[in-house]
C-alpha positions in Angstrom: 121.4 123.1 111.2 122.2 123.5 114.7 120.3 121.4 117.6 117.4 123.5 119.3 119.7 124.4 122.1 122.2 125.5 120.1 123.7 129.1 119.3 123.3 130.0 116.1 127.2 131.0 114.4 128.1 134.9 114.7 129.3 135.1 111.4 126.2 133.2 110.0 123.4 135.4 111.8 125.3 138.7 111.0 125.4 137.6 107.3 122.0 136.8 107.3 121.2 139.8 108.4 123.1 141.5 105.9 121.2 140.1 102.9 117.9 141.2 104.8 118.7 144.5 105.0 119.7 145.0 100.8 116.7 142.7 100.6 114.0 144.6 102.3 115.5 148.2 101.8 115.3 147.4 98.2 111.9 146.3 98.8 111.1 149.6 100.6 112.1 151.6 97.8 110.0 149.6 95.8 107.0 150.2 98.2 107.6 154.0 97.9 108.1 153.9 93.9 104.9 152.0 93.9 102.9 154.3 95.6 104.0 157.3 93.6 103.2 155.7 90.2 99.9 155.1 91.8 99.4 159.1 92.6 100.9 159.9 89.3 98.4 157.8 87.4 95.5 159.0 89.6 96.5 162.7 88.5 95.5 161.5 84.8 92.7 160.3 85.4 92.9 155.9 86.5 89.7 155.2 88.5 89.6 154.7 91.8 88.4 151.2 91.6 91.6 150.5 89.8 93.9 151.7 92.0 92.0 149.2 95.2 92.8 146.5 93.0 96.2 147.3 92.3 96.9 147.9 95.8 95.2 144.5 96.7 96.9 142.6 93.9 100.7 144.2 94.1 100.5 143.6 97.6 98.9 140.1 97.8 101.1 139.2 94.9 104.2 139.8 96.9 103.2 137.9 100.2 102.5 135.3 97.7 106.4 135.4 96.3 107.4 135.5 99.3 105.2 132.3 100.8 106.0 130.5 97.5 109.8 131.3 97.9 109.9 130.4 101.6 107.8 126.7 101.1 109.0 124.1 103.0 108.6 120.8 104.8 111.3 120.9 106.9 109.8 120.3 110.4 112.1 122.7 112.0 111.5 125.3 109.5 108.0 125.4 109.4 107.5 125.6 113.0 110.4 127.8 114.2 111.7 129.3 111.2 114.9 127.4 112.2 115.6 129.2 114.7 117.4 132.1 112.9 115.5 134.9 112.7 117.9 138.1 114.1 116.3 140.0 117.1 115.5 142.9 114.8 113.8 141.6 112.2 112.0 139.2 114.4 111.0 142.6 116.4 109.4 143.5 113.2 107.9 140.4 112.6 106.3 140.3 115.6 105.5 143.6 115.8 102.9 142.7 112.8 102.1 139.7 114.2 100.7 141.7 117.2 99.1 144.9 114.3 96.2 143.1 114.2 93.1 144.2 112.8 92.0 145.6 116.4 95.1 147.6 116.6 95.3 149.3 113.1 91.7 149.5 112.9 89.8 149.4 115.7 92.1 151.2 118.7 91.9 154.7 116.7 88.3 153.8 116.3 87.8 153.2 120.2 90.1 156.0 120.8 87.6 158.3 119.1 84.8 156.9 120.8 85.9 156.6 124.7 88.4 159.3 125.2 90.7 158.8 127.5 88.9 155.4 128.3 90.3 154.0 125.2 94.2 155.2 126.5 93.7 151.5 128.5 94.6 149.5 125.3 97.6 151.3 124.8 98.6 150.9 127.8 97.6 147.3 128.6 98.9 146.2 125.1 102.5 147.8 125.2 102.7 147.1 129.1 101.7 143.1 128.3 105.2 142.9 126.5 107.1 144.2 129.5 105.6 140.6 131.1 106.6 138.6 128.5 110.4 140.3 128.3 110.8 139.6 132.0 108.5 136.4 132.6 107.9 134.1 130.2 110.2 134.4 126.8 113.3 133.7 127.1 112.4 130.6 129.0 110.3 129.8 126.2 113.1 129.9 123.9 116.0 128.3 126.8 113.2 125.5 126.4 113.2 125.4 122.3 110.8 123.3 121.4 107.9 124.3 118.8 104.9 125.5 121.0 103.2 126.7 124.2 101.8 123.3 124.7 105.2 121.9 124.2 106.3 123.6 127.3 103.3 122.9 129.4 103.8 119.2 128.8 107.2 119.0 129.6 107.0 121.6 132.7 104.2 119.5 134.2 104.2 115.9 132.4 101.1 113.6 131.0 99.7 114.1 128.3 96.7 116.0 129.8 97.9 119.1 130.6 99.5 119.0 127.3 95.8 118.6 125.5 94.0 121.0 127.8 96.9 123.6 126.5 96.2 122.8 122.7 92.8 123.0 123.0 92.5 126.0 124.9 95.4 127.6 122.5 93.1 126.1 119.2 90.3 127.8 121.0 91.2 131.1 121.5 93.4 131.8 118.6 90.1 131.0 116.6 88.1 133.8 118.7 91.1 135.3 117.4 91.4 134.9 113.6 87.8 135.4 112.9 88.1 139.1 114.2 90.9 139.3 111.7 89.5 137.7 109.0 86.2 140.3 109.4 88.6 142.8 109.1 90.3 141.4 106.0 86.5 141.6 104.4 85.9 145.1 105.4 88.9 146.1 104.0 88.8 144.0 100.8 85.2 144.8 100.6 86.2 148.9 100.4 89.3 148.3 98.4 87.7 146.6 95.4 84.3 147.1 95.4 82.9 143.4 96.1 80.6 142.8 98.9 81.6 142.3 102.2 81.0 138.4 102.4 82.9 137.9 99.2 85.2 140.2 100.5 86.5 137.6 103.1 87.0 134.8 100.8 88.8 136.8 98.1 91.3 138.1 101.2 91.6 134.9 102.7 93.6 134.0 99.7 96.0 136.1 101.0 96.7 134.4 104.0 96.7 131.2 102.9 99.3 131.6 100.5 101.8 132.3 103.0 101.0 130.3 106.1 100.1 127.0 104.0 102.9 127.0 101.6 105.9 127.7 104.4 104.8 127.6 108.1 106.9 130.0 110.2 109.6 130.8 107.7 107.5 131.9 104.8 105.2 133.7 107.4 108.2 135.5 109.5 109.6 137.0 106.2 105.8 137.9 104.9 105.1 139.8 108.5 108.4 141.6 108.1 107.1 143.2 104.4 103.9 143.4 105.7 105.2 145.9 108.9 106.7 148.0 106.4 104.0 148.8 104.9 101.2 148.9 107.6 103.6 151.5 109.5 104.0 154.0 106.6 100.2 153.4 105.9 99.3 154.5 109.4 101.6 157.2 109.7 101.3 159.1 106.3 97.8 160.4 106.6 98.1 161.5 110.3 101.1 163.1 109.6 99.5 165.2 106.8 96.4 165.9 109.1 98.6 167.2 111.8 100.3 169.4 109.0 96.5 170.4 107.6 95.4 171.3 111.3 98.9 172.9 113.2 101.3 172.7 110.4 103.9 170.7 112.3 104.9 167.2 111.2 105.2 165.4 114.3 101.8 164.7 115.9 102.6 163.5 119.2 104.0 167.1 119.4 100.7 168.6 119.0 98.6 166.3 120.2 97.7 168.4 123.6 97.3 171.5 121.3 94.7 169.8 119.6 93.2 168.2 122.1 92.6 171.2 124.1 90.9 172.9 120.5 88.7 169.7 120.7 87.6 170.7 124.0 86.5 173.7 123.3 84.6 172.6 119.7 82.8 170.0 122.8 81.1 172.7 124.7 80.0 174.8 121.6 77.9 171.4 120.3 76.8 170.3 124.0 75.2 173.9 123.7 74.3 174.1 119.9 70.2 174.4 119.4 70.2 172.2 116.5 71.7 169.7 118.4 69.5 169.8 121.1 66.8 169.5 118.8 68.2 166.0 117.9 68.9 164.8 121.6 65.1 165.3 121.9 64.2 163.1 118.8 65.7 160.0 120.9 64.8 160.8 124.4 61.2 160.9 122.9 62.0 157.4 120.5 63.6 155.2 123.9 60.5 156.8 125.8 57.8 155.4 122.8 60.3 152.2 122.9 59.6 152.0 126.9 55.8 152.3 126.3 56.7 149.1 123.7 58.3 147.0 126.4 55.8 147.3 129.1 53.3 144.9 126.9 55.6 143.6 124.4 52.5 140.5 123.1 49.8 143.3 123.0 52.9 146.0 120.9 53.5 143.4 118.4 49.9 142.0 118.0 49.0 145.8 117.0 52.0 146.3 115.0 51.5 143.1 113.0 47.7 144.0 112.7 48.5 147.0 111.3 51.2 146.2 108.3 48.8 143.8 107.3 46.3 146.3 106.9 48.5 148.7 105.2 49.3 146.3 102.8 45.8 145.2 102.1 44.9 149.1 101.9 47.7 149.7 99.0 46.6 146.6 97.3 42.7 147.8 97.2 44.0 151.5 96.6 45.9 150.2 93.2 49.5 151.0 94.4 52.5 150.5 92.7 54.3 147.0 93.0 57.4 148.9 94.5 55.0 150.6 97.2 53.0 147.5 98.1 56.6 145.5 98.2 58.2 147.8 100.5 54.7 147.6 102.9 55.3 143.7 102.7 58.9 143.6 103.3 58.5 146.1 106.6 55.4 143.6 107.7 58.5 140.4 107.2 61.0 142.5 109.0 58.6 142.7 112.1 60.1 140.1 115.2 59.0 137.0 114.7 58.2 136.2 118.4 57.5 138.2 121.7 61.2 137.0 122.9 62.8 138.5 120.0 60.7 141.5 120.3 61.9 142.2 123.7 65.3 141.9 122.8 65.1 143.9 120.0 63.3 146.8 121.8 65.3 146.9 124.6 68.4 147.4 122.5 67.2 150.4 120.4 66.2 151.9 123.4 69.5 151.8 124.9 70.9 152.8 121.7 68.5 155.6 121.4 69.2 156.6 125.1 72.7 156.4 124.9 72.6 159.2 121.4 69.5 161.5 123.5 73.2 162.1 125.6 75.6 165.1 124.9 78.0 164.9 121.8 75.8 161.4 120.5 76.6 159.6 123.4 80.3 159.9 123.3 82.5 161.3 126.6 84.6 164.7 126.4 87.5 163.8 124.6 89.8 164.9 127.6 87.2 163.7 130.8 89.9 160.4 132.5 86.5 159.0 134.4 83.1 159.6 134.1 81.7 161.5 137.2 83.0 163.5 140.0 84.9 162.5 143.0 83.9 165.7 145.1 79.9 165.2 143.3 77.0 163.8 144.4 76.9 160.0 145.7 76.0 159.3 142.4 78.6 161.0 140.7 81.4 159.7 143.1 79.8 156.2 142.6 80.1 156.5 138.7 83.8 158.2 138.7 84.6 154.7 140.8 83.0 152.5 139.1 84.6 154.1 135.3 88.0 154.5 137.1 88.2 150.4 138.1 86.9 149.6 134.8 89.9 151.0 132.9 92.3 149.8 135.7 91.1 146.2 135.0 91.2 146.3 131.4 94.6 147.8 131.7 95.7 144.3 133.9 93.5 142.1 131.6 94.9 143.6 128.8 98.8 142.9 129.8 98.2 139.2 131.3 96.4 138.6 127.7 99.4 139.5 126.1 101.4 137.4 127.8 99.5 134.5 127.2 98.7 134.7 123.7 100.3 131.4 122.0 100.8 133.3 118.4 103.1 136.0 120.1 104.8 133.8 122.6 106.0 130.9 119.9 107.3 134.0 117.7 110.1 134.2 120.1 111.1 130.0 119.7 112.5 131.5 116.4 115.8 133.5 117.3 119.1 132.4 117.6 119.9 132.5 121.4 117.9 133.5 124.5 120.0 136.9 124.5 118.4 137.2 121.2 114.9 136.6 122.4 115.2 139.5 124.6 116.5 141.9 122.5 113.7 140.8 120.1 111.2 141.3 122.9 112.5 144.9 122.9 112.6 146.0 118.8 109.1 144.6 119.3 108.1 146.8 122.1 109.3 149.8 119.8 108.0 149.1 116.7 104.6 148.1 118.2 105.3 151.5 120.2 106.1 153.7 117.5 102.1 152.9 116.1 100.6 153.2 119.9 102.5 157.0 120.5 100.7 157.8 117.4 97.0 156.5 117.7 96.2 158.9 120.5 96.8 162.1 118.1 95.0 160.9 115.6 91.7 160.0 117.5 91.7 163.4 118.4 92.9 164.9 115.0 90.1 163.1 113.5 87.5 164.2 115.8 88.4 167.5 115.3 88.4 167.1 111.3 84.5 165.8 111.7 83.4 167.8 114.4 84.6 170.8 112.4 84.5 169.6 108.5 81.6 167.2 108.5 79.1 168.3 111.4 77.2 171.7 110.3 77.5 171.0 106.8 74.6 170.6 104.3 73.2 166.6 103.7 73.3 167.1 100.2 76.6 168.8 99.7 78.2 165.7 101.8 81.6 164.1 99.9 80.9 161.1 97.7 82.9 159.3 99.8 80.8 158.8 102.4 77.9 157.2 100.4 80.6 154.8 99.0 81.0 153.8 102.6 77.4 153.7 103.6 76.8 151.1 100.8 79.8 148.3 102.7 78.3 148.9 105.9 75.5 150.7 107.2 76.1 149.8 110.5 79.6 151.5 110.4 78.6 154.5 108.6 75.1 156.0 108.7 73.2 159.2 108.5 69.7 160.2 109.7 68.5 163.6 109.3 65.9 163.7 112.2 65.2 166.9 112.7 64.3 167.7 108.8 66.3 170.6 108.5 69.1 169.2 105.9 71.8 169.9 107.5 74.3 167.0 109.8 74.5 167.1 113.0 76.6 165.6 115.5 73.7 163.1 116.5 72.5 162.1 113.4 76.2 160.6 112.2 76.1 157.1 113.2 80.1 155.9 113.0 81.8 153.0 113.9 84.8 152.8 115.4 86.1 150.3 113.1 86.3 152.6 110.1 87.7 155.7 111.8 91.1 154.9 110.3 90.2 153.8 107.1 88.0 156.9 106.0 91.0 159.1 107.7 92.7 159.7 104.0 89.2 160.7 102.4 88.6 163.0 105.7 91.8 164.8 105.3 91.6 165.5 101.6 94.2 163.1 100.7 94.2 161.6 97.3 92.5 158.5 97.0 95.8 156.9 96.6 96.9 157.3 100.3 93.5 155.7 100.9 94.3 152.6 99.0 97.5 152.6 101.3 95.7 152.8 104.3 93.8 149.9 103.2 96.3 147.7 102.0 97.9 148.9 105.5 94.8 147.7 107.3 94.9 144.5 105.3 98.7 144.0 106.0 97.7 143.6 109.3 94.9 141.9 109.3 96.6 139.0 107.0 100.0 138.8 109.2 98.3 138.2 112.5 96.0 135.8 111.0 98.9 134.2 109.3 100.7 133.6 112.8 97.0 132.3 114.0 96.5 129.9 111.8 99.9 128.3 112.1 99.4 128.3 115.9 96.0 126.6 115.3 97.1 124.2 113.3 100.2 123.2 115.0 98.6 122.8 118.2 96.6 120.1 116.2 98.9 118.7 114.5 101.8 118.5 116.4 100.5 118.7 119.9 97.6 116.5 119.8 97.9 114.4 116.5 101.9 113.8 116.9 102.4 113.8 120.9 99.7 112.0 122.0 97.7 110.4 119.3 100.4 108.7 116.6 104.4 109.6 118.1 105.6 107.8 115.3 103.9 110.1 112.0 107.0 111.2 110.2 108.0 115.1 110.3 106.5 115.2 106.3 103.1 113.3 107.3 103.1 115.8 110.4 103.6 119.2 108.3 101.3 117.9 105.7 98.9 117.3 108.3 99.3 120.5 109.3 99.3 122.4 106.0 95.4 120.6 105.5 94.0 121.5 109.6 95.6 124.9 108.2 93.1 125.2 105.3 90.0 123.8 106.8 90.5 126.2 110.3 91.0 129.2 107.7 88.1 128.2 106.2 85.7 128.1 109.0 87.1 131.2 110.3 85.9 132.8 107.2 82.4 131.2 107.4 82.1 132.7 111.0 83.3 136.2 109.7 80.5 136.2 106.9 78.1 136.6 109.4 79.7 140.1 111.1 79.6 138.3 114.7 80.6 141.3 116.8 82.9 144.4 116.5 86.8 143.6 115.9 87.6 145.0 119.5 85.2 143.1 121.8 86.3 140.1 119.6 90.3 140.6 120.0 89.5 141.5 124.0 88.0 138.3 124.4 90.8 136.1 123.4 92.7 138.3 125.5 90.9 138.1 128.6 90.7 133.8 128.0 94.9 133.6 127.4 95.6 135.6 130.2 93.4 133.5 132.5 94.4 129.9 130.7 97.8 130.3 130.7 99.6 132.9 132.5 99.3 131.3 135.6 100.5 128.1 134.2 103.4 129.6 132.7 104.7 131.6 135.3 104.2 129.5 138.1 105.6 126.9 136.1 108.8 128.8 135.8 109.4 130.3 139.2 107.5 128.2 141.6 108.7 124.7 141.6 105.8 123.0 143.9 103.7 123.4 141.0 102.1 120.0 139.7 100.5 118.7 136.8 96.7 118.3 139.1 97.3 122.3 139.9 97.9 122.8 136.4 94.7 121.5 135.2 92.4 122.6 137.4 94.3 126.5 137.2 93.9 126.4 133.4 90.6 124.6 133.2 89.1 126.7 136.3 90.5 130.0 134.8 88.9 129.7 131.0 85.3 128.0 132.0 85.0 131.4 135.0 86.3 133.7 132.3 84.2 132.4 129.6 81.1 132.1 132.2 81.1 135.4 133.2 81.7 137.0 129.8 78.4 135.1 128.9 76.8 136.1 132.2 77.6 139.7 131.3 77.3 140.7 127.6 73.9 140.6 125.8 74.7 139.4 122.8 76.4 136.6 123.8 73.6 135.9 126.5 72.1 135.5 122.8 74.0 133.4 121.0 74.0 130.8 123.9 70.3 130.7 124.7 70.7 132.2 127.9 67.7 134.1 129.3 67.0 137.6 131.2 69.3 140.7 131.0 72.7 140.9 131.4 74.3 141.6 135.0 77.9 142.6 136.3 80.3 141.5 139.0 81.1 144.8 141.0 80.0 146.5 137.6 83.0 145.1 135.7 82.4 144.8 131.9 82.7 141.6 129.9 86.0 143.3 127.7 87.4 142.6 131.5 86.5 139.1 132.2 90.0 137.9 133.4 90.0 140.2 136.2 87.9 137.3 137.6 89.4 134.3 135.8 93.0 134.9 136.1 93.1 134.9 140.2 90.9 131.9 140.5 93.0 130.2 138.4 96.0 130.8 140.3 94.1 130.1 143.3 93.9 126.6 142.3 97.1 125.9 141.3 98.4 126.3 144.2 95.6 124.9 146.7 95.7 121.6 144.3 99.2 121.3 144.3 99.6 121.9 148.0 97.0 119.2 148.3 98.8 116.9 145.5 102.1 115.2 145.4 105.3 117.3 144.2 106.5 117.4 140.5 109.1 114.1 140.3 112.9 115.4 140.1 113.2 115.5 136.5 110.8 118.7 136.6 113.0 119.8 139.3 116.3 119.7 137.5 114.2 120.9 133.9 113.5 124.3 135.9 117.2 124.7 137.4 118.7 124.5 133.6 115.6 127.2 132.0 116.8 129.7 135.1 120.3 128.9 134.8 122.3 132.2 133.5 122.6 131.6 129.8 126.3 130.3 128.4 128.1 132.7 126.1 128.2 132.3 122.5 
């Protein structure tokens, strides 16, 4: 094996990657042959519930072979994959590294819910790898060691910088990995059957198997299947809508055909009386909920005093158990205290509020800002406030992506530093080529439910949507307010995270493209948490256990080490998953919003200004997570929550929480360079470390 800083031989890369393409076009075709057995078998009759299994067992069975055939304990191996990986395939391993749950579930999902508000991930997200092309990557790999950390110590020296990198790397990869791992349950949950807690231990298998057995190698050649198949998953079933809807293959072709039919489908249910009927129903609830709040002790002693009574009264009345049971469990289910009340109240009034609103609460499809800029004060005030909104998720979106640890140690894997940036590149279209197409299906899927689902009788419903009910009622639910029996727009309660996965079902597809989307779904999930997990536990093991707490552990104490931190962080993930902590977006956002302010300004200072120091680099990575993390406390309810804090949520200059580092990230860079200014200069040897990683590369 070549030294880190070596070229890897011509001859030897390009027959490597000879062998992977028979290998994985053979794999492919096996895919495809798969899938058709699958629909042929359906045709005569195998249950559904057979076919989720056999897509969650074929699959998980081959990342599996493929962990088990890539084990190692080679210390270069399992952190770097030995630095061999050829630009194209490690395009497509990163490119499902980065397909996270968020991406193949929840940006269609968001898409369909904000509009053209939800354009600002696709943007942010692909524009984020322009950044790390140009800025950070192929000094990562010119620097070839195993992880971010790794460069942070050496760039800046002690061993403090070094821990504050792991920690905050451990930190927000976990933030990370539990979205995934939710995402692995919901999927597991729909494909098989089992509930959605046992859900996320039964796919958690699936990760561990590849990430514990062979680090980086095993996981590299798992993400590269594992692309394959979440990219035909995604596109099959919005290719077939757009054929069912404008018979043309290509959706991105018809997208603005559609949208525009959309449009018009808007105004007919913004006028519909039915639907009005509705709006009413929750202006009057959040106006009963408002009469609630304004004596919340006096609300719930009444309400209290009254399911007691109504209990009593069944028991004297000689109800049935099941009647006096259901009184009793709606008297347990009342709040518990006045605080809990409050909180409670307040947020099914702003729920109710927000679905009293045109089209359940969601924007015109096509509207770019809320407001007008030639309206009202009020109206010009809301168009500015929506328009810097999506402007700073668009920058807190890129500087996440460049500061995400799991993405930037993917590119300490290729040969060369030209290969790094051609890698950068097949990832930028592979990751592209899902992006173009989530646009055209938000809308294509809109239009299938505005037109297919909304208007049609309760009762005469597809099965399909009970089955989803029954995994989740908070991401599918229906409430027939109005009496009459028939769904409208208002009383379909969706999630964002299942938009894609019911897209098959929606389009008339046979259940066996569904199973396909779901083992897509879970292709992603398990690959990103795969390159988490690995990133977790070598931060611990190798950054903080080998570099600063015992240099002398051997490289197979080091990677076992890291094969058990592995298991116990995958673990705890999945225990924090059980409990449904938040939607996969906001979760995803918020490791993005803490990289980006925690280490983009380390990282690319530390590159291309030389005056900066180990003190700045503390205080700019210390300064930047604690403001980030403060003011996405200070700002979101539920995390106002979860830490205890009091009183209702306020905003900085109305920016949401999704958009913390748009605070973070500047202050941090602020104080790297006031404390370096104010500090003594990096010693020489950082001086001539940064003159060799901007050096042209040699030839070979």
């Amino acid at each position: 094996m070549p030294p880190p800083t070596a070229h890897t031989e011509p001859g030897a890369s390009q027959g490597l990657g000879s062998r992977l393409n028979r290998i994985y076009l053979w794999y492919t075709l096996g895919f495809a042959a798969f899938v058709l057995v699958l629909a042929l078998l359906e045709r005569i009759g195998l249950p559904k519930s057979w076919i989720g299994f056999s897509f969650l067992a074929a699959t998980v069975i081959v990342y599996a072979g493929i962990g088990i055939i890539g084990r190692t304990t080679d210390i270069d191996e399992y952190y770097v994959a030995g630095r061999r990986v050829p630009a194209f395939y490690n395009g497509l391993a990163a490119g499902a590294d980065w397909m996270s749950a968020a991406s193949f579930i929840g940006m269609a999902g968001t898409l369909y819910l904000s509009g053209y508000g939800g354009l600002a991930f696709v943007m942010g997200w692909t524009g984020g790898f322009c950044l790390v092309a140009i800025l950070i990557a192929p000094f990562m790999r010119r620097f070839a060691q195993f992880t971010v950390p790794d460069f942070l110590g050496a760039r800046y020296g002690g061993e403090a910088v070094r821990l504050i990198g792991a920690s905050a790397a451990v930190l927000i990869s976990f933030v990370y990995v539990v979205a995934q791992i939710y995402g692995i349950g919901l999927i597991t949950a729909r494909l098989t059957g089992l509930s959605f807690e046992l859900g996320v231990f039964v796919g958690l298998g699936g990760v561990l198997v590849c990430s514990f057995l062979g680090g980086m190698r095993a996981v590299t050649w798992t993400q590269v299947a594992q692309y394959i198949i979440l990219i035909a998953a995604y596109l099959v079933p919005v290719v077939w809508l757009s054929i069912k809807q404008t018979g043309v293959p290509v959706p991105q072709a018809v997208y603005g055909y559609q949208l525009q039919k959309l449009s018009e489908r808007e105004r007919e249910l913004i006028q519909d009386p039915a639907e009005l009927s509705v709006r009413r129903y929750y202006a009057e609830h959040a106006k009963l909920l408002s009469g609630k709040l304004e004596d919340v002790a006096g609300t719930l002693a009444r309400e209290r005093t009254e399911a007691s009574r109504r209990v009593a009264a069944l028991k004297q009345q000689g109800a049935s158990l099941a009647e006096i049971q259901a009184a009793e469990k709606r008297r347990a289910a009342l709040p518990k205290t006045e605080a809990e009340a409050s909180e409670q109240w307040q947020r099914g009034r702003a729920a109710d509020e927000q679905r009293a609103k045109p089209l359940a609460g969601m924007p015109p499809h096509a509207l770019p800002f809320s407001g007008d800029p030639e309206g009202s004060a009020a109206e010009r005030e809301s168009f500015d406030l929506s328009r810097r909104n999506f402007l700073a998720l668009v920058f807190c979106l890129m500087v996440g992506t460049a500061g995400l640890p799991h993405i930037l140690t993917r590119y300490y894997t290729t040969p060369s530093v030209g290969e790094a940036r051609r890698s950068v590149a097949w990832s930028l279209l592979f990751i592209g080529l899902l992006y173009f197409t989530a646009p055209a299906l938000a809308v294509m899927v809109k239009y299938e439910v505005f037109n297919s689902l909304v208007g049609t009788p309760i009762a005469e419903l597809p099965s399909w949507i009970g089955q989803w009910m029954k995994v989740d009622p908070g991401l599918l639910s229906i409430n027939d307010v109005n009496g009459d029996g028939v769904l409208q727009l208002g009383e379909l309660q969706m999630g964002g995270d299942i938009v894609m996965l019911l897209t098959p079902e929606l389009a008339g597809l046979p259940y066996v493209v569904a199973g396909m989307v779901a083992a897509g779904g879970l292709a992603a999930a398990l690959s990103t948490a795969d390159g988490l997990l690995l990133t977790i536990s070598s931060a611990l093991s190798h950054d903080i256990y080998y570099k600063v707490l015992n240099p002398r552990a051997s490289a197979t104490r080091r990677v076992t080490l890291s094969k058990a931190l592995l298991l116990a962080t995958a673990l705890s993930a999945a225990a924090f998953a059980a409990q449904k902590p938040a939607d996969i977006l906001f979760l995803v956002s918020a490791a993005f919003s803490l990289a980006g302010a925690t280490f983009v300004p380390s990282l690319v200072l530390g590159v291309f200004w030389q005056r900066a120091n180990r003190w700045g680099a503390i205080a700019g990575m210390l300064g930047g997570f604690a403001l980030t993390l403060f003011y996405m406390v200070q700002a979101h309810d539920g995390l106002r929550l979860l830490f205890g804090v009091p009183g209702p949520a306020t905003l900085w200059w109305g920016i949401q929480p999704i958009s913390a580092a748009v605070f973070g990230l500047p202050f941090s860079v602020l104080l790297i360079v006031l404390v370096s200014l104010l500090t003594p200069a990096p010693a020489q040897a950082v001086r001539e470390l940064l003159a060799e990683l901007r050096s042209p590369p040699q030839p070979g």
